[in-house]
N, C-alpha and C positions, 0 to 999 in steps of 0.2 A: 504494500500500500504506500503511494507517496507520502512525503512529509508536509503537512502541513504547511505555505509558507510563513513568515514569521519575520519582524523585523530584526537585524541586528543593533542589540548596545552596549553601550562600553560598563560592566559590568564596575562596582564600589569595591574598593579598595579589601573591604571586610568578606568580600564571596568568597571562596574555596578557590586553594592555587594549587598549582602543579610546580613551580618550584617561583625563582625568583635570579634575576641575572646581574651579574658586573661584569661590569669592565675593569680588569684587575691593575694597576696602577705599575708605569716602566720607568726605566731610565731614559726614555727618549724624547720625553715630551716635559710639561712644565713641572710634575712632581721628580723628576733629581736629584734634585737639593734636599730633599728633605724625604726621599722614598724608607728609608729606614724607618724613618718615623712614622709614616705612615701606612705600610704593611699591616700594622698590627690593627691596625683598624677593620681593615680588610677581612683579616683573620677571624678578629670578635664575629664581623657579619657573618660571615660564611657561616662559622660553627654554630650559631645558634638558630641560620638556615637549616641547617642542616639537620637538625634535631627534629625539624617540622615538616621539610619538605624538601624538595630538590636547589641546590645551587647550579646556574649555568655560567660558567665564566669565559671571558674570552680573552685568552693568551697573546702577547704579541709574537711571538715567536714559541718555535720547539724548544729552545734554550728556557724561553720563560716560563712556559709551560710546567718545564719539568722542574725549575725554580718553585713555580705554588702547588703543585700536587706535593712536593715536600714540607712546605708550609701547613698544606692543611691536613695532611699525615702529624707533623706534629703537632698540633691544636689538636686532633682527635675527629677531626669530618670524617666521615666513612666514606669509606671509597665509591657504595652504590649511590650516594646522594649526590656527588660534584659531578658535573661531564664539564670536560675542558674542552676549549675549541682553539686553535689557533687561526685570529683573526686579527690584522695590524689596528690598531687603534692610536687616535691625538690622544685622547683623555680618556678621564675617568665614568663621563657623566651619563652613564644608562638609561635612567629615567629619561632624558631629553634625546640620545640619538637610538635608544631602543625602540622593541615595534609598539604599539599602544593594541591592546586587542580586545577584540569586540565577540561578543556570540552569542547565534542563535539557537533555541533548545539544545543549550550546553555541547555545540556545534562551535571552536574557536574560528577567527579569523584574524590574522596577521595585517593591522594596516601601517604600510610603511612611508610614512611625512615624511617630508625632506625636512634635515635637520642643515641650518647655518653659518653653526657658532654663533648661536644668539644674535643674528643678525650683524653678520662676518666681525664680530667683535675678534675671534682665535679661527686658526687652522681648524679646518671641519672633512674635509675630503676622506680621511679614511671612515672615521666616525660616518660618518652619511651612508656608509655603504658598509654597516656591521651585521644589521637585520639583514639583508639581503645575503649576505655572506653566508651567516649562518644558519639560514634556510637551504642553502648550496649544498651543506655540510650534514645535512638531516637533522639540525639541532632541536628542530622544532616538531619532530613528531609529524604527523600528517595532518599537519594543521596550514592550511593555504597562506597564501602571502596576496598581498595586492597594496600596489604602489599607488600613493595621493600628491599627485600634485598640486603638495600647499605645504608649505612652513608650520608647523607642528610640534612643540616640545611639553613630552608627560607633565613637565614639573609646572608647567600653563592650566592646566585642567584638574577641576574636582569634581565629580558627581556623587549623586546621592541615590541614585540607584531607581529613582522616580522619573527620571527625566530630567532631571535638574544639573545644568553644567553650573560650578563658581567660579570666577574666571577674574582676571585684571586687565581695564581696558590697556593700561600703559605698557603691558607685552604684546596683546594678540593685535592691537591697532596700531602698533610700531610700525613705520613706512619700511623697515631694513628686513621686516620676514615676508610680508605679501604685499608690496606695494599698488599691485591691481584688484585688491580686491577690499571694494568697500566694510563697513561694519556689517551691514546688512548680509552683505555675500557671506564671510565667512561667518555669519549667525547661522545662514541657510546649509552652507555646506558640513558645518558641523552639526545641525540637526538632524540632516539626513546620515553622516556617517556614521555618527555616536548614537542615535536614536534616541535624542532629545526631543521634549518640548519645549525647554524656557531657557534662557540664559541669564545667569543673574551677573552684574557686571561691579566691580568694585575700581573706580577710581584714586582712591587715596589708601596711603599705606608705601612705606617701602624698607628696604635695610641697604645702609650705606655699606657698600663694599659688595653686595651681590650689581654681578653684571648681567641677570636675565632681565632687567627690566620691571622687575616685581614678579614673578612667578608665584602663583596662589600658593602653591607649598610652603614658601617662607613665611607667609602669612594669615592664612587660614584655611583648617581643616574638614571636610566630614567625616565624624564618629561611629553616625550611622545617619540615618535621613532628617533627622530634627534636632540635632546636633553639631553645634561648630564649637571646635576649639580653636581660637585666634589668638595671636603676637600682640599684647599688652604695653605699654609704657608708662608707668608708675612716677616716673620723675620727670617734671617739670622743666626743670632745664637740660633733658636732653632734647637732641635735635628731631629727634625722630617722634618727640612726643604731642604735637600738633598732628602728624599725619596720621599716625595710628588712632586719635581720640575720634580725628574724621571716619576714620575707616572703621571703628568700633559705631560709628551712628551708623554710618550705610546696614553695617551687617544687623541693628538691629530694628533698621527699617524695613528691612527681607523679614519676609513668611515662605515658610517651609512647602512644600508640593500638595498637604492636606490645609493650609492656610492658616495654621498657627503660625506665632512669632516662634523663630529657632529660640531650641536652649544655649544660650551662649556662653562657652566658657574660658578664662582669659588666662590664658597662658603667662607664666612669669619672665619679668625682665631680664636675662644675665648683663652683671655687669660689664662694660665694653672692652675689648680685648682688641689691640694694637698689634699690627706685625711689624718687624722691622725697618720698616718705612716709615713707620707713624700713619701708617692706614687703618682704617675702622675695619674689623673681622665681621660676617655678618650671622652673628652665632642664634641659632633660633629652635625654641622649642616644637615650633610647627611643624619642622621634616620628621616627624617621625613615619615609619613603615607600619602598616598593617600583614601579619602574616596569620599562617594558620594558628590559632590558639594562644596568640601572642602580638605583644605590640612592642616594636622598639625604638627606643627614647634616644636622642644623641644628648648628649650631656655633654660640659664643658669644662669641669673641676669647681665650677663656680657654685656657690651657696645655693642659689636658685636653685639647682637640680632637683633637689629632695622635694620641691615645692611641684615643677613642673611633671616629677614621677607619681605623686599622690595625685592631682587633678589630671589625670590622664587613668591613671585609675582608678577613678567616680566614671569617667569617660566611659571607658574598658572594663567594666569589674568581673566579665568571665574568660576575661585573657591574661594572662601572665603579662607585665612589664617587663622588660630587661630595659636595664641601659647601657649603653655601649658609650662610652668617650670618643667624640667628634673633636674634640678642640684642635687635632692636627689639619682636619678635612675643612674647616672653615679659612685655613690660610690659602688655599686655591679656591678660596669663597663659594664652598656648599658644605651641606652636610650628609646626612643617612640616606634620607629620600633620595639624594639628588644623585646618590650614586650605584642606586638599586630602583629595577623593573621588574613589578610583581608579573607570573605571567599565570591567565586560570587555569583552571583545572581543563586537562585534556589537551592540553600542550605540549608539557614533557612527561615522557610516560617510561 
């Protein structure tokens, strides 16, 4: 009997995965200086991927390859949960040059945006062509691919599982990622890909030192459909504390897909962290990942954390927390989210 047809959508963060992906960080590109330190971050992810569900990673070479399979040998990943790929990569940032996937009656489909560099801010060419790569490679199970001609990065997009995308006008309306294509256009063509109804849009809000433009991830999350956890500022005389008080009205001007006001809950301040430059770090509780049975928190060493692990768990309260230490991964200005792609269930198998 045929299958019934059915719209495809981009399934909430909180559905059932089949594993979750990185881009494993090299000596060839801007972590060098500081790759030793930043490994272990890597490692934290993996292992406690691991625990839940599948890790897909992509190696830049054979050499490096065989570099993180001994890595995650000693962390303790088992061996059936990692598949390693060797695929060249600029970066680290997954979630924005990974595939974003959609499905219908638990049916995956692979759609691959063209990714950048955030609107040629960095080198993007191999990154652009990782998803593709490693669909080449079988990484993905017999789950299809198809290519979108649009600018498209994960860390741009929230949904709630209703139809409802949360979004930042000051990324997706950036003239450097689709210059031809009005608001309206790319409202329409992401309704039709994602299987939305509504767009809710947020103009203010930002974190000094991220170069995506605002990326909803840095700044507010879905927990589940009438639920947002959002980036707070407490203090006064920081600079960022005007834009966020705005972006805390917008979000509590929004009503939720059944037309209650969202529950909102505010994420804490860390205090500001400087890199050698005397640049702002853009350290934020909002990247956190949802995976199977668990949520995990990037933490900074800073006082806040204990603060921001407890009101994520009032969030979460039948998932385990873990926090992993991000403070290395915000000097190349992201954090957890931004360097992990959850992928559903029936993708890697």
């Amino acid at each position: 009997m045929p299958v019934p047809s059915c719209r495809y959508y981009l399934p909430p963060e909180w559905t059932d995965q089949s594993g979750v992906m990185l881009t494993w960080p090299h000596a060839h590109g801007d972590w060098a200086p500081r790759l030793t330190l930043v490994e272990p971050v890597f490692d934290a992810i993996a292992l406690e991927v691991s625990r839940r569900e599948k890790v897909l990673i992509s190696c830049y070479d054979s050499k490096h390859r065989d570099h993180i399979a001994a890595r995650l040998r000693a962390v303790g990943v088992g061996i059936a949960q990692a598949v390693l790929h060797v695929v060249p990569s600029n970066d680290t940032w997954a979630r924005d040059h990974g595939p974003i996937t959609v499905t219908c009656q638990d049916e995956p489909l692979l759609l691959d945006f063209g990714f950048n560099g955030w609107g040629g801010k960095f080198g993007h060419a191999a990154d652009n062509e990782i998803s593709r790569r490693l669909y080449a490679l079988d990484a993905f199970g017999d789950a299809p691919i198809q290519k979108v001609d649009m600018i498209l990065e994960g860390g741009s997009i929230e949904v709630d599982g209703c139809g409802t995308l949360l979004t930042t006008a000051q990324c997706l309306l950036t003239p450097t990622r689709n210059p031809t294509l009005s608001r309206e256009q790319i409202e329409a063509q992401l309704k039709e890909l994602l299987g939305l109804t509504r767009i809710l849009w947020l103009t203010q809000g930002h974190l000094e030192g991220d170069d995506t433009d605002a990326h909803i991830d840095t700044l507010a999350r879905y927990c589940d459909a009438n639920t947002i956890a959002y980036v707070a500022c407490d203090d006064p005389t920081d600079s960022h504390y005007e834009g966020l008080k705005a972006m805390e009205r917008e979000l509590q001007a929004f009503t939720a897909a059944d037309g209650r006001p969202y529950k909102l809950v505010p994420l804490p301040w860390p205090q500001a962290r400087h890199d050698e430059d005397g640049r702002r770090l853009p350290a934020t509780y909002a990247n956190f990942l949802i995976i199977n049975g668990a949520v995990l928190v990037p933490t900074y060493q800073d006082p806040a954390d204990k603060i921001a692990l407890a009101r994520l768990k009032e969030c979460f309260p039948d998932r385990d927390i873990v926090a992993i230490d991000c403070l290395q991964l915000v000097y190349q200005n992201g954090s957890l989210h931004c360097v992990t792609m959850q992928l559903p269930r029936g993708v890697l198998v």
